[in-house]
DSSP file (Angstrom, degrees, kcal/mol; ACC not computed):
  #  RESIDUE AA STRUCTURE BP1 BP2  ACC     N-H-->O    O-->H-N    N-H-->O    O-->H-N    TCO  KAPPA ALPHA  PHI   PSI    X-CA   Y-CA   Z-CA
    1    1 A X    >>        0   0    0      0, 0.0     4,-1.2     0, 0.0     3,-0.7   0.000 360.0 360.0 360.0 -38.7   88.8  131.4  108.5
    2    2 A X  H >>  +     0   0    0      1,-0.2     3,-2.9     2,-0.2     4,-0.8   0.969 360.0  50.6 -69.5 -67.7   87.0  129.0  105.8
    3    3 A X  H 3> S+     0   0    0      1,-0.3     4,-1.9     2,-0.2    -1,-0.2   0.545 107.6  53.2 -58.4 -15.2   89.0  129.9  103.1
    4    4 A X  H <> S+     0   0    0     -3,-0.7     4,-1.2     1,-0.2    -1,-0.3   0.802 116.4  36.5-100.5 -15.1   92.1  129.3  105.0
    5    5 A X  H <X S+     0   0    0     -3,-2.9     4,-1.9    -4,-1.2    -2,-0.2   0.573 117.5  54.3 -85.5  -8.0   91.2  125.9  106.0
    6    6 A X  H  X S+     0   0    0     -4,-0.8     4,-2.7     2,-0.2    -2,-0.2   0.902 116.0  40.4 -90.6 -48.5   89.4  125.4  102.3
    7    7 A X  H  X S+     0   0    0     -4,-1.9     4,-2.2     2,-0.2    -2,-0.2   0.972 118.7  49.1 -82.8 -50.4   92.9  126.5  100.8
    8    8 A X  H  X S+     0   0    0     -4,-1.2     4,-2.3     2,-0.2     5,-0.2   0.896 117.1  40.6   6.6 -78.5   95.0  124.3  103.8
    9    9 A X  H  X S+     0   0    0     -4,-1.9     4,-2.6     2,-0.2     5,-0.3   0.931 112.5  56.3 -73.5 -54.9   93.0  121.3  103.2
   10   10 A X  H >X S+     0   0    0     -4,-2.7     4,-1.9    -5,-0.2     3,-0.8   0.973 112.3  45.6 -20.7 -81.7   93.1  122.1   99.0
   11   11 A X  H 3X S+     0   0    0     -4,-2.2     4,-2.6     1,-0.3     3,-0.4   0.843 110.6  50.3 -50.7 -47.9   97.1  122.0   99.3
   12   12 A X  H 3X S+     0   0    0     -4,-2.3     4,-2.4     1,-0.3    -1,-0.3   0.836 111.3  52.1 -76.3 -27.4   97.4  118.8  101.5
   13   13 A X  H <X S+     0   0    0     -4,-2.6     4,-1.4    -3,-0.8    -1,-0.3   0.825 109.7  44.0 -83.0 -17.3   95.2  117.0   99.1
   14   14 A X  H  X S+     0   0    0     -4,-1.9     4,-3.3    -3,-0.4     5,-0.3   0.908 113.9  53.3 -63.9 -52.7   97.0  117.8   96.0
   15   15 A X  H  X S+     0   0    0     -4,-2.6     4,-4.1    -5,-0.3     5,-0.4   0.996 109.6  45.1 -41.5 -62.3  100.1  117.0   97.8
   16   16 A X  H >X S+     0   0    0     -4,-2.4     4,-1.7     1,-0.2     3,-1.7   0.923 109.7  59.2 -61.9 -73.4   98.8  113.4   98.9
   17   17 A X  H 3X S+     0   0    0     -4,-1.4     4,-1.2     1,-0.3    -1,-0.2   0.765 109.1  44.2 -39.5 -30.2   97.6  112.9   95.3
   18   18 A X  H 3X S+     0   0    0     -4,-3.3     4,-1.2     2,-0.2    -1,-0.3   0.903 109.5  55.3 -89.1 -12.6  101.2  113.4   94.0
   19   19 A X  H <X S+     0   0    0     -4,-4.1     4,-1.3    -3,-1.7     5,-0.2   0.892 105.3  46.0 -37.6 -67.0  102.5  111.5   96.3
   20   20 A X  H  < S+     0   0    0     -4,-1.7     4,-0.4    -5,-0.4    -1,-0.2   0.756 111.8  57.1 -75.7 -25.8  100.5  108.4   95.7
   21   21 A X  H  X S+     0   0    0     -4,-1.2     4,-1.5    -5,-0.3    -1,-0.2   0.726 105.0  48.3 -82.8 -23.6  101.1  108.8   91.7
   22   22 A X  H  X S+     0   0    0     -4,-1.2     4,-1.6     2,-0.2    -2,-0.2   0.840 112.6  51.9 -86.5 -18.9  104.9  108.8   92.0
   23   23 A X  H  X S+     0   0    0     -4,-1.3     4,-0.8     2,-0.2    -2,-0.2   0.539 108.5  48.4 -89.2  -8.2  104.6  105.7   94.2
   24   24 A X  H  > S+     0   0    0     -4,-0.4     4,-2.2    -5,-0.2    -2,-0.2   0.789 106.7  55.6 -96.4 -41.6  102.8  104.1   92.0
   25   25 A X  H  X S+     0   0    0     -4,-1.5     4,-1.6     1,-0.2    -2,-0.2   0.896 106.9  54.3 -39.8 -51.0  105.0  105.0   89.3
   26   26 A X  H  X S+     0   0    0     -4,-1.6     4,-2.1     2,-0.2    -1,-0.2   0.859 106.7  46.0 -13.0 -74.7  107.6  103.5   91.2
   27   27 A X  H  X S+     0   0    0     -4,-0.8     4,-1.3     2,-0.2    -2,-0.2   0.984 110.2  55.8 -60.6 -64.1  106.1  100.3   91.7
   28   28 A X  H >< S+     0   0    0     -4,-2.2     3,-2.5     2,-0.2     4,-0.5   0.757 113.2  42.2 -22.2-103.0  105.1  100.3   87.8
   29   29 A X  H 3X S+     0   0    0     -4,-1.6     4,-1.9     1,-0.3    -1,-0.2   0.619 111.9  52.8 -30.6 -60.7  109.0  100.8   86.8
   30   30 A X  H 3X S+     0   0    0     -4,-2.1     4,-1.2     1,-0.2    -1,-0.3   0.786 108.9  53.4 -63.5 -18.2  110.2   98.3   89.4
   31   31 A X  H XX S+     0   0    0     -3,-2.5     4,-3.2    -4,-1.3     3,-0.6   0.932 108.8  51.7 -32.4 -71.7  107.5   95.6   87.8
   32   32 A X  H 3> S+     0   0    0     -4,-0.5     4,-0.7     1,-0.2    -1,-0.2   0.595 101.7  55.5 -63.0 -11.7  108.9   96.2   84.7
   33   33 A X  H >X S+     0   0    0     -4,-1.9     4,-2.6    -5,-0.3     3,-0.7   0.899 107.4  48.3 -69.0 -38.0  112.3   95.6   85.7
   34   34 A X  H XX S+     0   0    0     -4,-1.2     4,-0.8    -3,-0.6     3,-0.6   0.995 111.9  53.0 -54.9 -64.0  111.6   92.1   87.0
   35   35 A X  H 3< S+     0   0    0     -4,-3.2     4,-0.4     1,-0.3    -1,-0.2   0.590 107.3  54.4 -66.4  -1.6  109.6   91.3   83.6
   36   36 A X  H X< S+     0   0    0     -4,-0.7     3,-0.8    -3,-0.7     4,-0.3   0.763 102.4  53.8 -99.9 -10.0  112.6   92.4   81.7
   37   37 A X  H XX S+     0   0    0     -4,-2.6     3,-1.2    -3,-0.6     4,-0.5   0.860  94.7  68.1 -66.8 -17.8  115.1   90.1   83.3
   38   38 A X  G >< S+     0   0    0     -4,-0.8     3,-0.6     1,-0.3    -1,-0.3   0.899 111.8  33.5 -73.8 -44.0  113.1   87.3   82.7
   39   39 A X  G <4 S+     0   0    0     -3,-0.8    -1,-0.3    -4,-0.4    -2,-0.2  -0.051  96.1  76.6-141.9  42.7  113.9   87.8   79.2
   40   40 A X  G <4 S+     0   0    0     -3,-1.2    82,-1.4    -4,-0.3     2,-0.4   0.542  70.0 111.0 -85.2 -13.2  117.3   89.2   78.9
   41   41 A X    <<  +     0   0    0     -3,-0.6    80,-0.2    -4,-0.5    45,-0.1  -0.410  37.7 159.5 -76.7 129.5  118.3   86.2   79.5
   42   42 A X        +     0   0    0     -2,-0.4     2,-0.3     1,-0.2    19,-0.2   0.673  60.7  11.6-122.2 -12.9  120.0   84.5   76.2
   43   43 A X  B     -A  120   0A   0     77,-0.9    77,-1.7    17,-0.1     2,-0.3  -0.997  48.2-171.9-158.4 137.9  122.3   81.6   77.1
   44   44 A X        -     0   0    0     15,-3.0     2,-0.3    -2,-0.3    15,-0.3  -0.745  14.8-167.1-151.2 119.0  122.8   79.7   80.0
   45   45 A X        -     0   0    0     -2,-0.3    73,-5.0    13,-0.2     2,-0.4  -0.800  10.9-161.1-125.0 129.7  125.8   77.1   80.0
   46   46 A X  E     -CB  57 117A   0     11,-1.3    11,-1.9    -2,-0.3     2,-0.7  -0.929  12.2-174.1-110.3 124.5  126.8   74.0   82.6
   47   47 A X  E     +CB  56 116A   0     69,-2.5    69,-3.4    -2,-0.4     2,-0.3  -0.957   5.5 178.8-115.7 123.4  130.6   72.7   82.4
   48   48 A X  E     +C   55   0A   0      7,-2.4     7,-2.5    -2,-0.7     2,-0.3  -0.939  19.7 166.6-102.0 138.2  131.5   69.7   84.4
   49   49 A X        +     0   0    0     -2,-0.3    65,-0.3    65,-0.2     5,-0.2  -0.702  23.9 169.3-168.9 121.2  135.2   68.7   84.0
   50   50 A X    >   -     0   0    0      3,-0.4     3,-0.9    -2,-0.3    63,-0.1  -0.281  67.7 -75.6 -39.6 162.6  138.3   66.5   85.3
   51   51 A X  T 3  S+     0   0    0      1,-0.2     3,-0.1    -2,-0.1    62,-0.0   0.491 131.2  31.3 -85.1  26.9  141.4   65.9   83.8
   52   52 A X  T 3  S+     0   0    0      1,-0.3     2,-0.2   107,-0.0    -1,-0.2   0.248 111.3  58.6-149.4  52.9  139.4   63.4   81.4
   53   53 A X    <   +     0   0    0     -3,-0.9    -3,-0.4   106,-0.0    -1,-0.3  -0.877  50.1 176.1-148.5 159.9  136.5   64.5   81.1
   54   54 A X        +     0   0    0     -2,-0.2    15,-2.3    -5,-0.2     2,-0.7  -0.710  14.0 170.9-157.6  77.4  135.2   67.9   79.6
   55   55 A X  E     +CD  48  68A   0     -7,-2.5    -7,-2.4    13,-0.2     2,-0.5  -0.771   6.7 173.9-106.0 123.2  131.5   68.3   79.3
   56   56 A X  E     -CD  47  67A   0     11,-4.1    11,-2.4    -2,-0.7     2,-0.5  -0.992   8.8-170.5-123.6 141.3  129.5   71.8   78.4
   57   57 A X  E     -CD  46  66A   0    -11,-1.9   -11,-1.3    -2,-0.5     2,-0.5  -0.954   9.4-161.9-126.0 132.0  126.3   71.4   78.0
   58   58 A X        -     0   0    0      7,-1.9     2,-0.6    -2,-0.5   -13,-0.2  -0.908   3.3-157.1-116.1 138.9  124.6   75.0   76.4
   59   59 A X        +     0   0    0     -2,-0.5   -15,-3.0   -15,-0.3     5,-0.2  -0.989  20.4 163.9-142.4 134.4  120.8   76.0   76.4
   60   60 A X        -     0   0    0      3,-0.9     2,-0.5    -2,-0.6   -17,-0.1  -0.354  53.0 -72.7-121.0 178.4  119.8   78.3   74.0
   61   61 A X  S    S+     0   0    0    -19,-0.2     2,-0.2     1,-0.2    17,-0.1  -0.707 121.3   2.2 -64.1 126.3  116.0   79.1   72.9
   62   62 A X  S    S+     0   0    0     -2,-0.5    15,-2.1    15,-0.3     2,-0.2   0.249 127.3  48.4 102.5 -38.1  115.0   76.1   70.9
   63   63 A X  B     -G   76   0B   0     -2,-0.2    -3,-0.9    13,-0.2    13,-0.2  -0.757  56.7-146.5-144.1-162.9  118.2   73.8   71.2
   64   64 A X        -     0   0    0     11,-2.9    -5,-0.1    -2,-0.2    12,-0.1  -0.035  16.4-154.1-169.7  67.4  120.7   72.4   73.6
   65   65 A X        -     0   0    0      9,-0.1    -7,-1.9    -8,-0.1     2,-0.6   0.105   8.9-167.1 -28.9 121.2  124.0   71.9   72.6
   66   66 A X  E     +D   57   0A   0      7,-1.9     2,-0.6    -9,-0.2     7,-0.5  -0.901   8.7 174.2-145.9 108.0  126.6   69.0   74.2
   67   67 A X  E     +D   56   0A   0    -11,-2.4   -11,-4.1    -2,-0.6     2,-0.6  -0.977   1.6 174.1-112.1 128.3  130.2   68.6   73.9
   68   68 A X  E >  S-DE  55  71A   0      3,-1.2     3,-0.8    -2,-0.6   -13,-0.2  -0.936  82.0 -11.9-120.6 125.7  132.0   66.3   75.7
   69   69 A X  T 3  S-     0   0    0    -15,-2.3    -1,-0.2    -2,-0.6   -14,-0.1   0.979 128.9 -60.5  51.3  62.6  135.9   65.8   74.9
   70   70 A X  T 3  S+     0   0    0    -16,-0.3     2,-0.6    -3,-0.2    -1,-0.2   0.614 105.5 134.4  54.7  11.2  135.0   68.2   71.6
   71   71 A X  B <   -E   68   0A   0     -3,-0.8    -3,-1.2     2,-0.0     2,-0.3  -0.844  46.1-160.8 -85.3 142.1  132.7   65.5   70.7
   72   72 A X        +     0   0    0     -2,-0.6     2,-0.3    -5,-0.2    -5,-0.2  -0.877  15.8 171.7-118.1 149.8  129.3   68.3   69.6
   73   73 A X        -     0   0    0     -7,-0.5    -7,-1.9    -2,-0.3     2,-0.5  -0.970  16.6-152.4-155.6 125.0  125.9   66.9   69.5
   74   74 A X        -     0   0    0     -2,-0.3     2,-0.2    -9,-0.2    -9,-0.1  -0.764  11.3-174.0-115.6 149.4  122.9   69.1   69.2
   75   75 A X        -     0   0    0     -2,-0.5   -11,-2.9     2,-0.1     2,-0.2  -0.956  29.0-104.6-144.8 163.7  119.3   68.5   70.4
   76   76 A X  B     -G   63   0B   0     -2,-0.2   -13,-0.2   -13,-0.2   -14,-0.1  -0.403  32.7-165.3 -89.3 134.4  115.6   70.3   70.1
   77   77 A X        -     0   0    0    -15,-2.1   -15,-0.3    -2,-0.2     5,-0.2   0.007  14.3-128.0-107.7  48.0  114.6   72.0   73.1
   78   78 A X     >  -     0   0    0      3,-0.2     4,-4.5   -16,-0.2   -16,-0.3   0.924  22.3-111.9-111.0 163.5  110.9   73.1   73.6
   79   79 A X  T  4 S+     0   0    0      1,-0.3     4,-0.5     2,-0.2    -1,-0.1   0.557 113.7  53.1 -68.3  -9.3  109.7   76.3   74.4
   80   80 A X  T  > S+     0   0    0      2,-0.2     4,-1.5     3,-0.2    -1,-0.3   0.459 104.6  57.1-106.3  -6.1  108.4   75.1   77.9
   81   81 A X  H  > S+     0   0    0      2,-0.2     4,-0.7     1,-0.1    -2,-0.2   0.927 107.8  41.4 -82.4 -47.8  111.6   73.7   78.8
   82   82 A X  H  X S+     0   0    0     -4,-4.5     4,-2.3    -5,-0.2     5,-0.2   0.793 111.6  59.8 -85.7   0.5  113.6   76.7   78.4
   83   83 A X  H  > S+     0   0    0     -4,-0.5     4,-1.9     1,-0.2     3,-0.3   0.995 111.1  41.5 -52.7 -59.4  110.7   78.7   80.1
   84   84 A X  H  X S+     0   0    0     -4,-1.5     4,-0.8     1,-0.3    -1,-0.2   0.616 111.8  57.6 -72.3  -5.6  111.2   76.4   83.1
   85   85 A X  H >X S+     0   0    0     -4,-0.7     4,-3.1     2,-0.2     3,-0.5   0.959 114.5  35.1 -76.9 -84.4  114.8   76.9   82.4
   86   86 A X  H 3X S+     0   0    0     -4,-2.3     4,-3.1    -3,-0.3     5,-0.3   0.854 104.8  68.9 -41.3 -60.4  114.4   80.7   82.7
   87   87 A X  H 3X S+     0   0    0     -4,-1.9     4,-0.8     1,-0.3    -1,-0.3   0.862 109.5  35.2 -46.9 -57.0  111.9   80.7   85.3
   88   88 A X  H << S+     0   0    0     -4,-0.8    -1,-0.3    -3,-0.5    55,-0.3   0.806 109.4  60.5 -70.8 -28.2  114.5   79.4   87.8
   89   89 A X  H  < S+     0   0    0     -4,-3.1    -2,-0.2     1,-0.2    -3,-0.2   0.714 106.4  55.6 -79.2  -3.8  117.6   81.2   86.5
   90   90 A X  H  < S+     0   0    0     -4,-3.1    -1,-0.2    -5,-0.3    -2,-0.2   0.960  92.6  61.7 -52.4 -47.3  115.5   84.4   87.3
   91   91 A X  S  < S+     0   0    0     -4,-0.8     2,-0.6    -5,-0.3    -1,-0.2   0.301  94.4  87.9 -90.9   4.8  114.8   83.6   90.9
   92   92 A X  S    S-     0   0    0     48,-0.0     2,-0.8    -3,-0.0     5,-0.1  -0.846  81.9-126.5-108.4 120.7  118.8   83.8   91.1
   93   93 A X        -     0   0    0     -2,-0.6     3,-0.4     1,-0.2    -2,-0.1  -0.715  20.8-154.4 -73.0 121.5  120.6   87.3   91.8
   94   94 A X  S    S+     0   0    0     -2,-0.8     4,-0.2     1,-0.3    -1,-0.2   0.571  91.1  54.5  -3.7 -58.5  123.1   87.9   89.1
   95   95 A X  S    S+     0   0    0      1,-0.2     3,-0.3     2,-0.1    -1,-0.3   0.754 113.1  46.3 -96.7 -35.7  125.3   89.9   90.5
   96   96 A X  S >  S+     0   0    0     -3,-0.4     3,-1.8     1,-0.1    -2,-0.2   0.369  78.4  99.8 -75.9 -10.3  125.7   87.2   93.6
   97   97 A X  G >  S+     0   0    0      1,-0.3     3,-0.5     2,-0.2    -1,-0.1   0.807  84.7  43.8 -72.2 -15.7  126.1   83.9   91.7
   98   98 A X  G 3  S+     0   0    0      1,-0.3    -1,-0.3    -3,-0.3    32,-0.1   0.200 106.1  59.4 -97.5  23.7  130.1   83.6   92.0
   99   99 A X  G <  S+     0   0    0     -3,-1.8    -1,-0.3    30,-0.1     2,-0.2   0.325  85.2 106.7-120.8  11.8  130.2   84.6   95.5
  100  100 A X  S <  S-     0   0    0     -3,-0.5     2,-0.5    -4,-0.2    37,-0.1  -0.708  70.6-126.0 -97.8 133.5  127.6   81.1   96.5
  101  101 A X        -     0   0    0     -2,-0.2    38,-0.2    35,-0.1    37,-0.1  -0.795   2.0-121.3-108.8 158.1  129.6   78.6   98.1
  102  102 A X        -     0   0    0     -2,-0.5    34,-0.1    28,-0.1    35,-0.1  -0.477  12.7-151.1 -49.0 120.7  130.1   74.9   97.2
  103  103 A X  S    S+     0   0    0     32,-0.5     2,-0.2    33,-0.2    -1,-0.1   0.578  82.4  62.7 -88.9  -4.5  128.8   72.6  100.6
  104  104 A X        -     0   0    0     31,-0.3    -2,-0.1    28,-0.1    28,-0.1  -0.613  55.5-167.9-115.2 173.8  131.8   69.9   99.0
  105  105 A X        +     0   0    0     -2,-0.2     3,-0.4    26,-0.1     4,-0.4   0.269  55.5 115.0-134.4  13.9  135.2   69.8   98.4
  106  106 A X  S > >S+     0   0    0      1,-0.3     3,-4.6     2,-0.2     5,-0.9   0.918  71.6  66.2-101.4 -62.9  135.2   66.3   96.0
  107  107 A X  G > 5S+     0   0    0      6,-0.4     3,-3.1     1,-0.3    -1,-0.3   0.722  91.7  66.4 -34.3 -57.8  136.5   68.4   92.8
  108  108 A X  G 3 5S+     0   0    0     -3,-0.4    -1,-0.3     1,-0.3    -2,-0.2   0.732 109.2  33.6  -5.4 -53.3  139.9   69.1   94.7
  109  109 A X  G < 5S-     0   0    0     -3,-4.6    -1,-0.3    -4,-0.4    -2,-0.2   0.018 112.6-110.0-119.6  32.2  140.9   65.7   94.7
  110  110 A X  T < 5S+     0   0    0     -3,-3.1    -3,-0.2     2,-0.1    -2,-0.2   0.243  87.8 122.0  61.7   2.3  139.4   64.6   91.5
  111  111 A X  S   <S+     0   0    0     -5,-0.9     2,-0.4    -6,-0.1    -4,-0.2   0.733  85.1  24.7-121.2 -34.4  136.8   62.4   93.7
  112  112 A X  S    S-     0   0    0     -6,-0.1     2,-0.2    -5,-0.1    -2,-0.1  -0.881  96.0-102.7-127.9 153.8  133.5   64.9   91.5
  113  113 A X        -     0   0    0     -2,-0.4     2,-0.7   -63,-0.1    20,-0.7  -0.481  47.1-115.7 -75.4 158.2  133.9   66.7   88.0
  114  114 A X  E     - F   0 132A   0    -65,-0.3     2,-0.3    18,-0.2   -65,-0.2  -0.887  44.3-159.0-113.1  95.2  134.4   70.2   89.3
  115  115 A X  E     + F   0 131A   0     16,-1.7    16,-2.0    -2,-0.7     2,-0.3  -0.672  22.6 178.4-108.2 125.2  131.2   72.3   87.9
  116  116 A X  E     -B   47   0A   0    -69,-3.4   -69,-2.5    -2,-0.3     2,-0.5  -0.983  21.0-140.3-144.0 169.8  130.1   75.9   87.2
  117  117 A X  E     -BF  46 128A   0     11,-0.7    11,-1.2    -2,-0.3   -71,-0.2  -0.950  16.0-156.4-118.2 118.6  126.7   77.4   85.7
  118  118 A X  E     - F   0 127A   0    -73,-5.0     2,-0.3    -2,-0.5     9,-0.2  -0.592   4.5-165.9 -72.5 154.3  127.2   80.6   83.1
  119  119 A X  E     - F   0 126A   0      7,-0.9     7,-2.0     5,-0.2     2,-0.4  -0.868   3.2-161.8-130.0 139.4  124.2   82.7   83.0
  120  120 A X  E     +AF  43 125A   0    -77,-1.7   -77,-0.9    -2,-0.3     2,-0.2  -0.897  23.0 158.8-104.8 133.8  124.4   85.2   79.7
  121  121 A X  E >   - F   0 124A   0      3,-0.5     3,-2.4    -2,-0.4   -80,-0.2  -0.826  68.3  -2.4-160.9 125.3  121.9   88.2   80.1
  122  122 A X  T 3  S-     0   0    0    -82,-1.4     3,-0.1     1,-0.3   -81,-0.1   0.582 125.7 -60.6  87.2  -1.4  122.2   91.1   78.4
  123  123 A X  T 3  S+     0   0    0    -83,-0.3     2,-0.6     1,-0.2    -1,-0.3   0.370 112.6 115.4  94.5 -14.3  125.5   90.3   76.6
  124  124 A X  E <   -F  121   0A   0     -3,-2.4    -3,-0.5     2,-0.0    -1,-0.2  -0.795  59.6-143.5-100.7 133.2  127.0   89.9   80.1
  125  125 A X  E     -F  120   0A   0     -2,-0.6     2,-0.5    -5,-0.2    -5,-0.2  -0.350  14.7-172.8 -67.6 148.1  128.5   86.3   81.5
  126  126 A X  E     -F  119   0A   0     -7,-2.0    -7,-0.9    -2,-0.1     2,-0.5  -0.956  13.1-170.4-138.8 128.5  127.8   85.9   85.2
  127  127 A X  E     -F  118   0A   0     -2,-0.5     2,-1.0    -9,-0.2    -9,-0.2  -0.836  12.4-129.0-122.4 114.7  129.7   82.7   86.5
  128  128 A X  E     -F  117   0A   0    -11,-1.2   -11,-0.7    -2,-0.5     3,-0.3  -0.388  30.7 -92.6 -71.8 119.6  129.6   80.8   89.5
  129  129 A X  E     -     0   0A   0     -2,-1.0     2,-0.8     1,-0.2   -12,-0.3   0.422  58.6 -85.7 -29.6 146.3  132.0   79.7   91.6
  130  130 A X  E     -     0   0A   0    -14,-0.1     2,-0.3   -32,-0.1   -14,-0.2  -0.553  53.8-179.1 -50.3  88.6  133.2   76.0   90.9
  131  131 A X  E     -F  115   0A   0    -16,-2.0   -16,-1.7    -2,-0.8     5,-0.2  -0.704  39.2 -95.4-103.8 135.4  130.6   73.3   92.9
  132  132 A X  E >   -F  114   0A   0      3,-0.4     3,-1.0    -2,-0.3   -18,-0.2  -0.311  53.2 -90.9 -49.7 163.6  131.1   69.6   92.8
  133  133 A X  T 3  S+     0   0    0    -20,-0.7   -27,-0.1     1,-0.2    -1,-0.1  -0.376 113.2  11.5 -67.2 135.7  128.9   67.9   89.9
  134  134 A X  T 3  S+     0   0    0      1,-0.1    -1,-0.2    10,-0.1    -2,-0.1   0.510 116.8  77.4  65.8   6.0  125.6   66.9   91.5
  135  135 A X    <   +     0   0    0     -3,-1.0   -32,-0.5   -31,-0.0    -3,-0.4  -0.551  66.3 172.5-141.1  53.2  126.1   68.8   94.6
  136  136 A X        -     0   0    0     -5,-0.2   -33,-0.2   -34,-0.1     5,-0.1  -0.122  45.8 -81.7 -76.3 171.9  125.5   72.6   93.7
  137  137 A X        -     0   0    0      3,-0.2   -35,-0.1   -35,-0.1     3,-0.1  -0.171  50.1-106.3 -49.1-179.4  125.3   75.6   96.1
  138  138 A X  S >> S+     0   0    0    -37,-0.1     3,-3.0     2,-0.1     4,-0.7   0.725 118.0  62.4   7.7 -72.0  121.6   75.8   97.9
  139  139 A X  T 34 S+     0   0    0      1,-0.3     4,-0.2   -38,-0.2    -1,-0.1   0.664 105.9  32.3 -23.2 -49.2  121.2   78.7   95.5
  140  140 A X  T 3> S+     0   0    0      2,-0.1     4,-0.7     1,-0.1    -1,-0.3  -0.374  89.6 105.1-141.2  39.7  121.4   77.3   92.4
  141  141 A X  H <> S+     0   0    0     -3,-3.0     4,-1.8    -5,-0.1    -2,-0.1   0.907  79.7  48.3 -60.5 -61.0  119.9   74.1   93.3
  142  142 A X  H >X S+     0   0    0     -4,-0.7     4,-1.7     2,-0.2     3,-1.1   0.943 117.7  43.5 -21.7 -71.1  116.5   74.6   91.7
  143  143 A X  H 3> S+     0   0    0      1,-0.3     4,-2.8   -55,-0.3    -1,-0.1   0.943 111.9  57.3 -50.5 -52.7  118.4   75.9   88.2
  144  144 A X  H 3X S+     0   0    0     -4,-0.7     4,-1.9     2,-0.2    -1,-0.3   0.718 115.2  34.9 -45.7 -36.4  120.9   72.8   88.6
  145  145 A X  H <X S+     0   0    0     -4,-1.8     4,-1.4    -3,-1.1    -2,-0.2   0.984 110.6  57.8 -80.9 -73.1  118.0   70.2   88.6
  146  146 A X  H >X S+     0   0    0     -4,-1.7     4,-1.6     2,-0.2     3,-0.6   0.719 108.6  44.6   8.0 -80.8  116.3   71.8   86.6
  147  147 A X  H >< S+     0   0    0     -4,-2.8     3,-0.8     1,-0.2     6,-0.3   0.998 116.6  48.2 -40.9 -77.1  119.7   71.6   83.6
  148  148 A X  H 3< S+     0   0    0     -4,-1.9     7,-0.3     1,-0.3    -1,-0.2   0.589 110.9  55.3 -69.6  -3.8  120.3   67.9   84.4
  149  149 A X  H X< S+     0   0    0     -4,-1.4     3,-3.0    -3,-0.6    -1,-0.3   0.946  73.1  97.1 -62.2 -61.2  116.4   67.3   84.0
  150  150 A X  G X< S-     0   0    0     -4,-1.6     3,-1.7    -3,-0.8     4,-0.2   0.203 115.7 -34.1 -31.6 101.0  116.0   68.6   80.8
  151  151 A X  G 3  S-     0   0    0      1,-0.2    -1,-0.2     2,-0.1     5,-0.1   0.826 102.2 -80.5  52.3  20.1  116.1   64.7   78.2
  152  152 A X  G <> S+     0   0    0     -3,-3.0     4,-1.1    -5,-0.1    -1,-0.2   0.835  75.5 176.4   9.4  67.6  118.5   63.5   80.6
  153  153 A X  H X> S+     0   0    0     -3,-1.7     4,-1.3    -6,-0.3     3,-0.7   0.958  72.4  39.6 -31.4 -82.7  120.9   65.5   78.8
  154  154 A X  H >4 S+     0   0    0      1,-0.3     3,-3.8    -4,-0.2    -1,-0.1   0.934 109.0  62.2 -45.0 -69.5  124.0   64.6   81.3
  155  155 A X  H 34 S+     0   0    0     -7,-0.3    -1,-0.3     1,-0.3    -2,-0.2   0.781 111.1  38.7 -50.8 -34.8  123.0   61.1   81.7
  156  156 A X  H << S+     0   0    0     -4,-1.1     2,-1.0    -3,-0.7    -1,-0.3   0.565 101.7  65.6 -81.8   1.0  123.5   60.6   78.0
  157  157 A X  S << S+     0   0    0     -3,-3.8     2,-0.5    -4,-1.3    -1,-0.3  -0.580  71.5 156.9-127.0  73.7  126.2   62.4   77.5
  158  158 A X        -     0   0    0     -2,-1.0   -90,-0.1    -3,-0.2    -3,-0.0  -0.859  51.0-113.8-107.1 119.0  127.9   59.9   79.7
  159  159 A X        -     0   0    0     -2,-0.5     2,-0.4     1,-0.1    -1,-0.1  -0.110  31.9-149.3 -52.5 146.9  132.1   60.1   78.7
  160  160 A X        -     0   0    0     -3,-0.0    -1,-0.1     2,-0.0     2,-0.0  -0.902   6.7-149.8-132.1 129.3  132.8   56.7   77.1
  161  161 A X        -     0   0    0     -2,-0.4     2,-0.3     1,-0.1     0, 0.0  -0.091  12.2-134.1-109.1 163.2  136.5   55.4   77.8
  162  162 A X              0   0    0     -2,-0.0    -1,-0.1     0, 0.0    -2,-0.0  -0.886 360.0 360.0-139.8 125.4  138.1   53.2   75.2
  163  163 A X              0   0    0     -2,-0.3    -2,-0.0     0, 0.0     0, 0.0   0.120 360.0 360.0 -78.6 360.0  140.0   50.1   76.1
């Protein structure tokens, strides 16, 4: 009778011990997924545009690129910026960002520049549905603030009309 509970009690604890190592394995792998999306990401581009105006503003590592109406201008971007950069375009699901809706309608009628945020990761574009300038989804508020913070990029790269 001891041996059969000795061998009983043997098996169920080898069992629970593999148990608990494939679930920690588990949890390991999904860890490491998180921490490589934080740094697939390679480019992340905002266009605002009207019919006369045409602004893309690009963040890369390192620089931060601004055309408006083909005019190109390039500026230093620091390594903590596009961390904070990153940091927020993380905390956004991918695979959801064109399905987020717009709480305005301004672009429509020309009334806002008509806006959408590329995220590059991996070699794939993910784009988000069209949101008025200054008025993003909920979603992709954070990121959005975030972009137009950065050297008050946008504010300088303000269209200037000719008379």
């Amino acid at each position: 009778m001891k041996k059969q509970l000795l061998l009983i009690f043997s098996f169920f604890s080898l069992f629970n011990i593999s148990c608990t190592s494939q679930q920690k394995k588990e949890s390991d792998k999904d860890k490491s997924t998180i921490n490589s999306k934080i740094y697939k990401i390679e480019k992340i581009e905002l266009t605002e545009q009207t019919r006369g105006t045409n602004r893309k503003i690009t963040f890369v590592p390192g620089s931060v690129t601004t055309s408006l109406n083909d005019n190109i201008t390039t500026a230093e971007l620091s390594a903590a910026n596009w961390e904070n950069i990153i940091k927020e375009a993380t905390l956004i699901d991918l695979d959801k960002i064109s399905s987020y809706e717009s709480p305005t309608t301004g672009r429509f009628s020309d009334k806002a520049l008509a806006s959408t945020i590329i995220i590059t990761s991996g070699g794939k574009e993910y784009t988000s549905a069209g949101f008025d300038a200054g008025i993003p989804p909920k979603e992709l508020e954070a990121l959005y603030q975030s972009l137009r913070g950065k050297n008050n990029i946008i504010q300088k790269a303000k269209p200037k009309f000719s008379r």
